[in-house]
N, C-alpha and C positions, 0 to 999 in steps of 0.2 A: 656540502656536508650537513648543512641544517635540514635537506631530508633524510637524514640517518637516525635509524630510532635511538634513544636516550644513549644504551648499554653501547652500542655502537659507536656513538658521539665519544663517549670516552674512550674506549678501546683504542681509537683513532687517535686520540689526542695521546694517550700515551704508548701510542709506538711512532710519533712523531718526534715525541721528548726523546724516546730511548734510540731511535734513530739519529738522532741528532746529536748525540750524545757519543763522543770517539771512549772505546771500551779500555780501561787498564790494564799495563804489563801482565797484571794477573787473571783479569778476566780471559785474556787470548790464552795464557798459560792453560787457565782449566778447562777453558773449549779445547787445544788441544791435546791436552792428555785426555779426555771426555771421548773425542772423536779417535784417538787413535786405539785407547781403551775398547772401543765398539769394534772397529774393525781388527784388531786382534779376536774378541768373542767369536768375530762370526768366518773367523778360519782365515785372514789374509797372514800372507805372511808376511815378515818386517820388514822388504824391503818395497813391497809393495805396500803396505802402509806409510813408511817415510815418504814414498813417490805420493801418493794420496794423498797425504797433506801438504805438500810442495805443489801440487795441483787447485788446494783448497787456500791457493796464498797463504800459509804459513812459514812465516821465516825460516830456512834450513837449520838453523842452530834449533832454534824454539823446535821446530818438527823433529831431529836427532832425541832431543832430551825429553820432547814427551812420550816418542817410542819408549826408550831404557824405561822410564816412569812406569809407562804400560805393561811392559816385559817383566819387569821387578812384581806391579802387583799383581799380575796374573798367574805367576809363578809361589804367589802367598807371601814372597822377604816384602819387607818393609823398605820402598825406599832410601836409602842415604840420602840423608838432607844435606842442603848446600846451601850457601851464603842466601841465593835468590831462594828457596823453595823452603826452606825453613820456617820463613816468613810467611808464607803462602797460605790462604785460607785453604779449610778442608773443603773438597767440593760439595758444592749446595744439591739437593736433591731435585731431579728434575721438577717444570714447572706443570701444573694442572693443566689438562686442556680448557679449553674456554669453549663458551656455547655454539652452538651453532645458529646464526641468524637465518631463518628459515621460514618466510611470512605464508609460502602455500604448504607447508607443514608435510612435507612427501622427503624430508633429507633421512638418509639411514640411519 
């Protein structure tokens, strides 16, 4: 790792922490309403979205409720909140890309 330039060296180090690092009830929650959210946009349909994320290791309950979630907002009602989701942060906007390391300068 100590040939890895500076910006590298840390990039490294913190998807080691965040790897390392088991994600909260809530994070899996809004990765999957996120991911099921998409594949509704791009024309799947629901039951093939539940299977999709049953495929993507998400718990069957968790994958059922963040279909409905998805169906509710894409349809414009406002979810009914519920004991768990009440609580639940609003999702975060996605993250920036990050640079590309690229020392003979030919990346797209």
């Amino acid at each position: 790792m100590d040939r890895l330039p500076p910006l590298l060296q840390q990039e490294h180090a913190e998807w080691v922490t965040a790897s390392a690092a088991t994600p909260s009830v809530e994070d899996r929650r809004t990765r999957a309403r996120r991911l099921a959210l998409s594949l509704l946009e791009l024309g799947e349909p629901a039951d093939a979205v539940e299977l999709q994320l049953h495929r993507w290791k998400i718990h069957p309950g968790m994958a059922h409720e963040a279909l409905r979630w998805a169906e509710a907002r894409r349809q414009g009602s406002d979810p009914a909140p519920t004991a768990a989701t009440a609580a639940a942060a609003p999702i975060p906007p996605p993250r920036r890309p990050r640079p590309v390391f690229d020392p003979a300068g030919d990346a797209a």
